[in-house]
Backbone as JSON, one array per atom type, in Angstrom:
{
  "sequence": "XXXXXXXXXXXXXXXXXXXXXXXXXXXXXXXXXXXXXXXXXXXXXXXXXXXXXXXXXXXXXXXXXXXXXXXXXXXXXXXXXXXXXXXXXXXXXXXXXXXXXXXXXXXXXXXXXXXXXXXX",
  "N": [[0.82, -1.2, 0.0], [1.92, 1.43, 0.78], [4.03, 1.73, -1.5], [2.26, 2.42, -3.33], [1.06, 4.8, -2.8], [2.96, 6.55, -2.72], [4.02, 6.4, -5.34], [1.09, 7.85, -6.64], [1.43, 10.25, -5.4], [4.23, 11.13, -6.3], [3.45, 10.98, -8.65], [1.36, 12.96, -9.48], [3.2, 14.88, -7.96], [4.39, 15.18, -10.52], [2.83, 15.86, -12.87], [1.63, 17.99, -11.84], [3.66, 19.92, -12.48], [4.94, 22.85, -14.56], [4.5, 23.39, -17.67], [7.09, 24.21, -20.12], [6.21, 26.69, -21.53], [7.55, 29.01, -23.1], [9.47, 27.94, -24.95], [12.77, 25.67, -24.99], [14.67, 27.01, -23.57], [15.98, 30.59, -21.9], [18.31, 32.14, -23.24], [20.41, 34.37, -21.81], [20.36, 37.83, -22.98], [18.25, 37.1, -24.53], [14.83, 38.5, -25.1], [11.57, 40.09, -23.44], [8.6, 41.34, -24.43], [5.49, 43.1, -23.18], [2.49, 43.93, -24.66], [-0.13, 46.05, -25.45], [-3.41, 44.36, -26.36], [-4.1, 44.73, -29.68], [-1.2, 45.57, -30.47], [-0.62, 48.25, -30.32], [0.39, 49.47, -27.92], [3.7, 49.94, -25.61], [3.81, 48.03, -22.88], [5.34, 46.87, -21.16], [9.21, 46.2, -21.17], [11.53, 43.83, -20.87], [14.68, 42.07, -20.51], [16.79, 39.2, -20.72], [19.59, 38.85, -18.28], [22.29, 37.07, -17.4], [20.84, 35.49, -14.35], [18.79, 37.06, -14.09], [15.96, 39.26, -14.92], [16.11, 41.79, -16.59], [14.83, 45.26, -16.37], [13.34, 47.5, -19.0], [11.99, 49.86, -20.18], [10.23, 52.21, -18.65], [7.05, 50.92, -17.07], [3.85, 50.52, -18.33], [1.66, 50.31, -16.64], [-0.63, 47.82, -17.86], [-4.65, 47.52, -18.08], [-6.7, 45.72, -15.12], [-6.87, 42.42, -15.71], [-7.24, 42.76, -18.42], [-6.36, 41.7, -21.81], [-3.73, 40.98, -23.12], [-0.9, 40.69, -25.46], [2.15, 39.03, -25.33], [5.88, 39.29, -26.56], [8.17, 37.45, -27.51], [11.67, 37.5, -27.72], [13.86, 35.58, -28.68], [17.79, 35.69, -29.1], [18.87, 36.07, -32.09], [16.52, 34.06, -33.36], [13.06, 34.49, -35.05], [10.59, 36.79, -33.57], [8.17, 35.62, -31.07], [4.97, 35.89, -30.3], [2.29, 35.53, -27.6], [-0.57, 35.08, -26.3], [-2.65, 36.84, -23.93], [-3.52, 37.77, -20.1], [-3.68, 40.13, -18.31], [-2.59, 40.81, -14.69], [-2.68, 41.78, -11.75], [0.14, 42.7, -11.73], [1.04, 40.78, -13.33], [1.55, 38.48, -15.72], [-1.19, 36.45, -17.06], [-0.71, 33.71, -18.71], [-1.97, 32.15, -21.9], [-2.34, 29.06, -22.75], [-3.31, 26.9, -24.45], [-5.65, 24.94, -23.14], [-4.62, 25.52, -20.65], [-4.02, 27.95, -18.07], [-1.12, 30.21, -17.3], [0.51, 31.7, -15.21], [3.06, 34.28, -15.76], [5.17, 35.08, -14.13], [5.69, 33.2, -12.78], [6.22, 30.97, -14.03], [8.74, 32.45, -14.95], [10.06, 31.61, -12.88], [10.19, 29.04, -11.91], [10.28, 27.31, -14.19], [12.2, 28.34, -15.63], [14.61, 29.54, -14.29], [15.04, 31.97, -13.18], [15.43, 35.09, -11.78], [12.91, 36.96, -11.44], [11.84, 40.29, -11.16], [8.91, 41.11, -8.07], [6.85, 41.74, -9.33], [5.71, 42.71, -12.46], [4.62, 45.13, -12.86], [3.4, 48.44, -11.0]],
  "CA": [[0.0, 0.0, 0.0], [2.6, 2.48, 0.93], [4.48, 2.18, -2.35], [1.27, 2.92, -4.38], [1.02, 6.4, -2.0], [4.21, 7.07, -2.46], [3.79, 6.77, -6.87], [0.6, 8.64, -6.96], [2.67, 11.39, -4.73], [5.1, 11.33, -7.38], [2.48, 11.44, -10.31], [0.67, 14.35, -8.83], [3.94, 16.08, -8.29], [4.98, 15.61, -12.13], [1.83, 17.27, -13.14], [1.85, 19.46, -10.87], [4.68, 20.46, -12.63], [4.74, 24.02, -15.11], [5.26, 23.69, -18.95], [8.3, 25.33, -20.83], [5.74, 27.33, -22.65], [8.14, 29.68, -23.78], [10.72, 26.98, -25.11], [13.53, 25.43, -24.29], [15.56, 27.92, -22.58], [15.78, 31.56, -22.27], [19.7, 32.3, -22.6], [20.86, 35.7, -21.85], [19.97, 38.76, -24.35], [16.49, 37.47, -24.56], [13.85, 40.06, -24.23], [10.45, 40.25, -22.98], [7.86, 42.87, -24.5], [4.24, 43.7, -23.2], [2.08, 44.94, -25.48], [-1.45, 45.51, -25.6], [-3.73, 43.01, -27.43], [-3.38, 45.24, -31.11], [0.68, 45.6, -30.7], [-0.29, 49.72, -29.97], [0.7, 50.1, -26.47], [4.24, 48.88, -24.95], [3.38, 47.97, -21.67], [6.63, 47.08, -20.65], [10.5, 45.41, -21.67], [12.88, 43.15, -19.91], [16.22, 41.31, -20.95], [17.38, 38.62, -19.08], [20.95, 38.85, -18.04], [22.4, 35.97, -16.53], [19.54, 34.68, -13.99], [17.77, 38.12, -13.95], [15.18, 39.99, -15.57], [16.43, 43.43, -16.1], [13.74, 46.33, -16.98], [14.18, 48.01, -20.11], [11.87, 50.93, -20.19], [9.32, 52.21, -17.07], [6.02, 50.22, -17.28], [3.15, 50.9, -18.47], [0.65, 49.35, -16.25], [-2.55, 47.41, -18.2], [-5.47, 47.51, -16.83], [-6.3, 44.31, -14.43], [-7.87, 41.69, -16.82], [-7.09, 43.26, -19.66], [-5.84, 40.98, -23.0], [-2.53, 40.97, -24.01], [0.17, 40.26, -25.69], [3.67, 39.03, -24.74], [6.31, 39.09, -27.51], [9.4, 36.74, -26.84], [12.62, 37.29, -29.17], [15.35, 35.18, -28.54], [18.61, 36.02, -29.98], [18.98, 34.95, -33.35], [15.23, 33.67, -34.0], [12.15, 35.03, -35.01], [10.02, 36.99, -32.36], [6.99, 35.17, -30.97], [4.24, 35.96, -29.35], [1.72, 34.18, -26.48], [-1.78, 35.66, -25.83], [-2.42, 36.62, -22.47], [-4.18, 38.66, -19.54], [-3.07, 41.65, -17.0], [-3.2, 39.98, -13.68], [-2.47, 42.53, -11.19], [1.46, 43.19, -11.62], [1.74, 39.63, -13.93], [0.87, 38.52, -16.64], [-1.2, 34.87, -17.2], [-0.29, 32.85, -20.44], [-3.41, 31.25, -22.16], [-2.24, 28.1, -24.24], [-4.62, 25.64, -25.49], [-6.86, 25.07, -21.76], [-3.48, 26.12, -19.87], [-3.3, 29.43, -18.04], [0.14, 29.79, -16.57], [1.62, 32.68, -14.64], [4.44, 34.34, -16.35], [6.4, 35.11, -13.34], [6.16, 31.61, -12.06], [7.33, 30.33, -15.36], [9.99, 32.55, -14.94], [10.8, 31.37, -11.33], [10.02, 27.44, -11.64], [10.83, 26.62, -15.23], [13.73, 28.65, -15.9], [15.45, 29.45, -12.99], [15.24, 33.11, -13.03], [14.97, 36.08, -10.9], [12.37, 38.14, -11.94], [10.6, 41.46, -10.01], [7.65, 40.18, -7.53], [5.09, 42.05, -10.08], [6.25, 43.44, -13.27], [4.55, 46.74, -12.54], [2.96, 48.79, -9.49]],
  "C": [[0.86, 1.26, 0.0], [3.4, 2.72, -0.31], [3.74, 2.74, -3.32], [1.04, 4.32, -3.97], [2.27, 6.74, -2.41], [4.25, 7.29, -4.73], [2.56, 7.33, -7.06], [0.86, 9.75, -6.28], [3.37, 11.93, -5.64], [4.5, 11.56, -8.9], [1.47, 12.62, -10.13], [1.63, 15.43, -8.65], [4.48, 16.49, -9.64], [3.94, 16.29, -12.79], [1.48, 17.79, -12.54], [2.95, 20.69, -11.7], [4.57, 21.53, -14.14], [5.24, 23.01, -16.5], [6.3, 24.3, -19.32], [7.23, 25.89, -21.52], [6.35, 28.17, -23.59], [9.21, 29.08, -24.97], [12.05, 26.14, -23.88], [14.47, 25.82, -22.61], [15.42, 29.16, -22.11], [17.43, 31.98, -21.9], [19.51, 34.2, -22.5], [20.89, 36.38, -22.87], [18.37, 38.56, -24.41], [15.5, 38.4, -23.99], [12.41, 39.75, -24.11], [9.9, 41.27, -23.18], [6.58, 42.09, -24.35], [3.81, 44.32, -23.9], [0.74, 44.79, -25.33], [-1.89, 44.74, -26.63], [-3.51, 43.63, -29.3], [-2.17, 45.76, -31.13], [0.53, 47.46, -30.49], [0.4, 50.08, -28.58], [1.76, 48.76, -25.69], [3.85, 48.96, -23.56], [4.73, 47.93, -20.38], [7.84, 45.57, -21.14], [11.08, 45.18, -21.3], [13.34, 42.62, -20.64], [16.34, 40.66, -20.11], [18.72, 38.33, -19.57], [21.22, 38.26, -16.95], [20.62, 35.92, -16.07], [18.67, 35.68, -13.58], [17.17, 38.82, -15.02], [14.99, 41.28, -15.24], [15.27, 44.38, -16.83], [14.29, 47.4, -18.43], [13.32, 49.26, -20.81], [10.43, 50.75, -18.96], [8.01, 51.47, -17.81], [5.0, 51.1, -17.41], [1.5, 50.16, -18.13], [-0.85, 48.71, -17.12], [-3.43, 47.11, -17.26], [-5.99, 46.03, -16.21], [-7.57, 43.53, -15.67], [-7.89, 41.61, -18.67], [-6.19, 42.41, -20.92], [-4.49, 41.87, -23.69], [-1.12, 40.41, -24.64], [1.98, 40.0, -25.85], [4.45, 39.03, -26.15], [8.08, 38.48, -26.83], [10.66, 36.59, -27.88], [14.28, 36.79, -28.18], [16.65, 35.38, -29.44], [18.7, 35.14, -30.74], [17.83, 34.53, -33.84], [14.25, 34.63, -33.94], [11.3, 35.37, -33.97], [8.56, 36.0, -32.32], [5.97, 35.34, -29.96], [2.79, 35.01, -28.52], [0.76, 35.57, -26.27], [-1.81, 35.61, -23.98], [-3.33, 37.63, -21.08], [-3.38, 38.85, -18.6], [-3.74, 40.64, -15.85], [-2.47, 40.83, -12.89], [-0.33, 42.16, -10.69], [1.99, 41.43, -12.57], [0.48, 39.2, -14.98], [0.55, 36.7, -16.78], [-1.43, 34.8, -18.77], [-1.56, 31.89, -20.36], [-2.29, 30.82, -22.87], [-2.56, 26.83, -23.82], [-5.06, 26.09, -24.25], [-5.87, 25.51, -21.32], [-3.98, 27.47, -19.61], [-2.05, 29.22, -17.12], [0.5, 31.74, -16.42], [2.92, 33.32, -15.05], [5.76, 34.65, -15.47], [6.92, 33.93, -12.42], [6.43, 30.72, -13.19], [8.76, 30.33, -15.42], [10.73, 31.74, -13.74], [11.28, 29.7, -11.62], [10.72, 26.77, -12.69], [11.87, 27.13, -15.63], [14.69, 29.31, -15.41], [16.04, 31.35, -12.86], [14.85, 34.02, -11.85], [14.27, 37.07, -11.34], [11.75, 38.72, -10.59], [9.64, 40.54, -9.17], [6.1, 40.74, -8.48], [6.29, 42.9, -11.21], [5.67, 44.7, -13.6], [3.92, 47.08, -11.48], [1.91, 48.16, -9.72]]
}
């Protein structure tokens, strides 16, 4: 009995466990733009250098709820972007039924240090 507790433990913590939604990796140089949902309004731009996510112009808070879109350009490849909603200082990633947290993406799946809210 106790080893069957002990593998649905372990199969509950593997899905439990976050997607790479973004890809693989995110090496250093990669940038992070906010934009609203028609690409008019940056919201706001980070780089990550080494295991941080540095700011790259002041934010432009969206409003809470509000649809938008992330744009992810890794050096060297084409930019891509991930639909998404304003969640008071973070932003959640819709893909397919998934919503996912983008600052617990950053934290869990790729071992970064980002802000505790990416704006006030």
């Amino acid at each position: 009995m106790r080893p069957l507790i002990l593998l649905l433990l372990f199969l509950g913590t593997v899905s439990a466990a976050l997607p790479p939604l973004l890809g693989p990796g995110l090496p250093p140089g990669t940038e992070l733009r906010l934009f609203s949902q028609d690409l008019r309004i940056l919201h706001g731009a980070w780089r990550v250098e080494g295991k941080r996510l540095i700011p790259l112009s002041a934010p432009v808070p969206p409003r809470l709820g509000q649809e938008v879109q992330l744009l992810l350009v890794l050096p060297g490849e084409k930019p891509r972007t991930f639909p998404g909603v304003a969640d008071r200082g973070d932003v959640v990633l819709l893909q397919d039924k998934e919503r996912v947290s983008l600052l617990r993406l950053l934290k869990e799946v790729y071992g970064l240090a980002p802000p505790e809210r990416l704006w006030p």
